[in-house]
N, C-alpha and C positions, 0 to 999 in steps of 0.2 A: 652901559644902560642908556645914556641916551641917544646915541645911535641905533639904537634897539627902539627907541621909543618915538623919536623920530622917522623911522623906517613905517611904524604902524601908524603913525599919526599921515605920512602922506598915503597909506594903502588907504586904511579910512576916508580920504578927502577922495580919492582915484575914485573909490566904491559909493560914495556920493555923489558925486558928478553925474557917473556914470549910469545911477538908478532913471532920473529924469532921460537920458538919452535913450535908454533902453524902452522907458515907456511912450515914447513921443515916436520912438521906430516902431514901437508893437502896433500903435496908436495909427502909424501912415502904413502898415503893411497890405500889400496887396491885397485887393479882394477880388475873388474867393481868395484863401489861402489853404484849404481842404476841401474834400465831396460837401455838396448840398444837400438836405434830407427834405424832400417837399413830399409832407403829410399829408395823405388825401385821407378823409374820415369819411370814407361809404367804403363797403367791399367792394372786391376785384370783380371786375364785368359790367357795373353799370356806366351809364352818361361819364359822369363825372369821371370816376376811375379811368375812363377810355381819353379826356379830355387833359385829366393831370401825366398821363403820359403820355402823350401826347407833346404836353407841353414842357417835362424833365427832360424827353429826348433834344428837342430844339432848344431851350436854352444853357442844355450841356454845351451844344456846339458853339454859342456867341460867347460864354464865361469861359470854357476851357477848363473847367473841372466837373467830372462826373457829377450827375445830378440824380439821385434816387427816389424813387417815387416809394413810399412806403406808406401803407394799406393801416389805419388805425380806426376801424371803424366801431360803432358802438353808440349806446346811449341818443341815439339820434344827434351825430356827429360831434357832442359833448368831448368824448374822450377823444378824440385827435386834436378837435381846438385845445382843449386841458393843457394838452403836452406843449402845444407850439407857445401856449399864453407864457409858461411856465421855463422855458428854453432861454439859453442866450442873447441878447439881441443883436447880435454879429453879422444877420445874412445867412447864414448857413442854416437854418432852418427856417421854412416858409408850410405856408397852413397852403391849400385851394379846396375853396368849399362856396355853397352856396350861401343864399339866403338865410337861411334852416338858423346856421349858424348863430347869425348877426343880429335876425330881427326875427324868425318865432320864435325860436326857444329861450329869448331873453321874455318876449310876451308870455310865457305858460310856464316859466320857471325861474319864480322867484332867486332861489337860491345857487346858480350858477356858481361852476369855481374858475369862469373868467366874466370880465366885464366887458362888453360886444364893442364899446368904444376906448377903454382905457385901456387893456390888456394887446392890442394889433395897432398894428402899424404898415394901415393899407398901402400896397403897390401897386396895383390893378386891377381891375378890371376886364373879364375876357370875353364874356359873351352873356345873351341873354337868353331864353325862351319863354314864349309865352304860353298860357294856359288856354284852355278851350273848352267850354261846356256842349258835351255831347250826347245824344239823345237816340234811345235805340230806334230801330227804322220805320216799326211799326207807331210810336206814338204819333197822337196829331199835331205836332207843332214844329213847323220847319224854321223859324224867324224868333229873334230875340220875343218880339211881342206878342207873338203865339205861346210862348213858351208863356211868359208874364200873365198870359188872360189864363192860361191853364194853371197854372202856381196863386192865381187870386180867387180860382175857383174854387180851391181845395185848401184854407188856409193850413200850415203848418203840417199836410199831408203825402205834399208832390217830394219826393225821394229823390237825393242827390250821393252819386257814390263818390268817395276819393278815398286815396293811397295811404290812408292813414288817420289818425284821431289826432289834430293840431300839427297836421302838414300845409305843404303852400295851397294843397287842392280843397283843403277845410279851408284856410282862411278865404279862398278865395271865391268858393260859395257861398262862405258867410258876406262877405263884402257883395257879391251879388245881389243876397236877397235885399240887403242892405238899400244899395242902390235902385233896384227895384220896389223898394215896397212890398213885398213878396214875406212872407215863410214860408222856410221849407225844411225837409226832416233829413239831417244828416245819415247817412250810413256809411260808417268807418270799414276799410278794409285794410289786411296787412299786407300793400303792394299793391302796384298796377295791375299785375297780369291774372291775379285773383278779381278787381272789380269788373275790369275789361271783358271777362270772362259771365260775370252775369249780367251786363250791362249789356253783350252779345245776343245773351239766351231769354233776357226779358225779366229778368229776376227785379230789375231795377231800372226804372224809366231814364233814368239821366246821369251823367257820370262828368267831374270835372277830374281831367288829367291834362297832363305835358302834350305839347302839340306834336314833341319827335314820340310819344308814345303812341298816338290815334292816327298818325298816320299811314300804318301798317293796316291797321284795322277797317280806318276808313275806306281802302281799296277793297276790302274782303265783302261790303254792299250788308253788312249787316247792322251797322250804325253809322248815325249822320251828324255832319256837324251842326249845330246852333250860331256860334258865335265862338269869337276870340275874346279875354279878356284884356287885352291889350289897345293901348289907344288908337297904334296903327294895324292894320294885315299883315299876319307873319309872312315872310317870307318864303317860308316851308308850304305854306298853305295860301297862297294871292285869293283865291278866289271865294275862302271865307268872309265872312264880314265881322265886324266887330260891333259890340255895346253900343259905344260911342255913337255908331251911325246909326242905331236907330234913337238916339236921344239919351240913353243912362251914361251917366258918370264913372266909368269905370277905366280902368289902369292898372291890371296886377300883372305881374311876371316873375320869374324867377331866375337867379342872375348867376355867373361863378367870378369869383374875385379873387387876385392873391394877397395874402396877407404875412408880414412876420411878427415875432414879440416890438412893444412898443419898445422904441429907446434906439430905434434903427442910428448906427452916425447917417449924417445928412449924404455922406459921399457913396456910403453903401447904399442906401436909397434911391438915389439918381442913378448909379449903376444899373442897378435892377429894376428901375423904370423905362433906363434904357433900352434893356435889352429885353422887357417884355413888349416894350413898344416896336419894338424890330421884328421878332417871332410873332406876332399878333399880323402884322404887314405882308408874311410871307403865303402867296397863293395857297401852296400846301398847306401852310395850316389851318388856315381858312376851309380849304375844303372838306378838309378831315372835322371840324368842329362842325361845318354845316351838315357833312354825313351821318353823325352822331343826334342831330337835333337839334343843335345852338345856334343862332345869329352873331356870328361873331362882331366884337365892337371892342377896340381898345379904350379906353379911359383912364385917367395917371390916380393914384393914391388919391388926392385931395378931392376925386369925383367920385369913388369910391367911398369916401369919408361922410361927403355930403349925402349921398344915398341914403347910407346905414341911419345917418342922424335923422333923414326924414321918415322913414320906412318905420324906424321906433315906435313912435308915437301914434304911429295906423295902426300898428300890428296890434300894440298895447290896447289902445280904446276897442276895438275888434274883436283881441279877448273877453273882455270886459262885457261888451254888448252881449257876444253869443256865448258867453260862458266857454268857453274851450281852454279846457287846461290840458295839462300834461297825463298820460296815461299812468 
């Protein structure tokens, strides 16, 4: 018996030991150590979607384990963030999503099942685009300030189209009239290629959308640009002008970022700032992102972080102002 008993009294002490060892190796094991699942929350075919794989195929190649690009779209990009908030925080699951995400829809919807700052644990930063307020061919206003005497003329009557009821192209109108001085009458559509579409035929004198969206259109000579809402001239479009130079204060865009569940270890985190700071640097991908519409622009998590937290606090007061809630 007591060799019996001392047999299990040292398996006991072995099987103790050995717990701590086992977790302090689970703790330094490689990363990845399985496929990546980066959640892209739009469907397959838009910007974004064309951007997150894009960016799965390249950073398969610098980690070394398959990276999946998987399609969770919904709710105005709710239910894909949902998932990634609510995930592991190991690395192996990463969100890329825009703005949408992080700063409208925490402004138009109270009741979120993640928190835009507590729930992610930003990696970067990929690109930007800016907005554009565009004006069908026949109106009379070629020039920010043309636009402004024509919008002061009419208060609360001059008609502006965007992609949606509390999308980037609503707040961004609204911050407009804002900065202007102006009212004007929103007209919500479901999608660019529906306003674009009467924005073309005259239905509706003015329309703000995506700059890689009006670029197509604006060679087609049936609408013209106004202005950029961006502080500087997009890239895509030099020869527009911005807000800013004729005098308003304005600054909006809309950005793509990666994110994971918050609680990243610090080691997984620099890995993957790593190695989107390396994929960001590569010609190709660069050009494939400026193909699609974006400016590309690396930036590490903590620039990503400071955005969100500024952007909050616009987007909120904004709603507020112009009343824009969620549909």
């Amino acid at each position: 018996m007591k060799s019996t008993s001392l047999l299990a009294r040292t398996a006991l002490a072995a099987v103790t030991l050995a717990a701590p060892l086992g977790s302090a190796w689970a703790a330094d094991a490689p990363y990845p150590s399985k496929p990546i699942q980066l959640v892209i929350p739009f469907p397959p075919g838009g910007a974004t979607d064309v951007a997150g794989r894009l960016l799965a195929k390249a950073l398969e190649a610098k980690l070394g384990q398959p990276v999946m690009a998987d399609n969770r779209a919904g709710a105005g990009t709710v239910i894909g963030a949902s998932f990634v908030a609510k995930a592991p925080p190991d690395g192996h699951t990463l969100l890329v999503s825009s703005g949408t995400t992080f700063t409208v829809n925490p402004a138009i919807q109270p009741k979120l099942p993640y928190d835009p700052v507590k729930s992610f644990e930003p990696v970067g930063l990929l690109a930007r685009t800016g907005l554009i307020l565009l004006a069908h061919k026949d109106v009379p206003a070629n020039t920010p300030k043309e636009f402004v005497a024509l919008a002061k003329a009419s208060p609360g009557k001059l008609a502006f189209a965007s992609f949606g009821n509390g999308s980037t192209a609503h707040f961004t109108g609204e911050l407009l009239a804002h900065v202007t001085g102006t009212q004007l009458m929103h007209v919500p559509y479901k999608g660019s290629a529906p306003a674009m579409t009467d924005l073309m035929g005259g239905q509706v004198p003015f329309a703000v959308d995506t700059v890689a969206a009006a670029i197509p259109q604006l060679k087609g000579g049936k609408i013209k640009a106004i202005a950029v809402t961006t502080a500087r001239r997009s890239a895509l479009l030099p020869e527009v002008p911005t807000f800013a130079e004729s005098g308003y204060n304005l600054d909006a865009d809309t950005w793509l970022a990666v994110v994971a569940p918050r609680g990243l270890p610090p080691a997984v985190k620099a890995k993957l700032e790593q190695a989107l700071s390396e994929v960001m640097a590569q010609p190709e991908v660069r050009d494939k992102l400026v193909a699609s519409g974006f400016e590309p622009g690396y930036q590490n998590g903590a620039a990503v972080e400071a955005l969100i937290r500024k952007e909050l606090p616009l987007m909120r007061e904004t709603a507020q102002r112009a009343h824009i809630t969620a549909d």
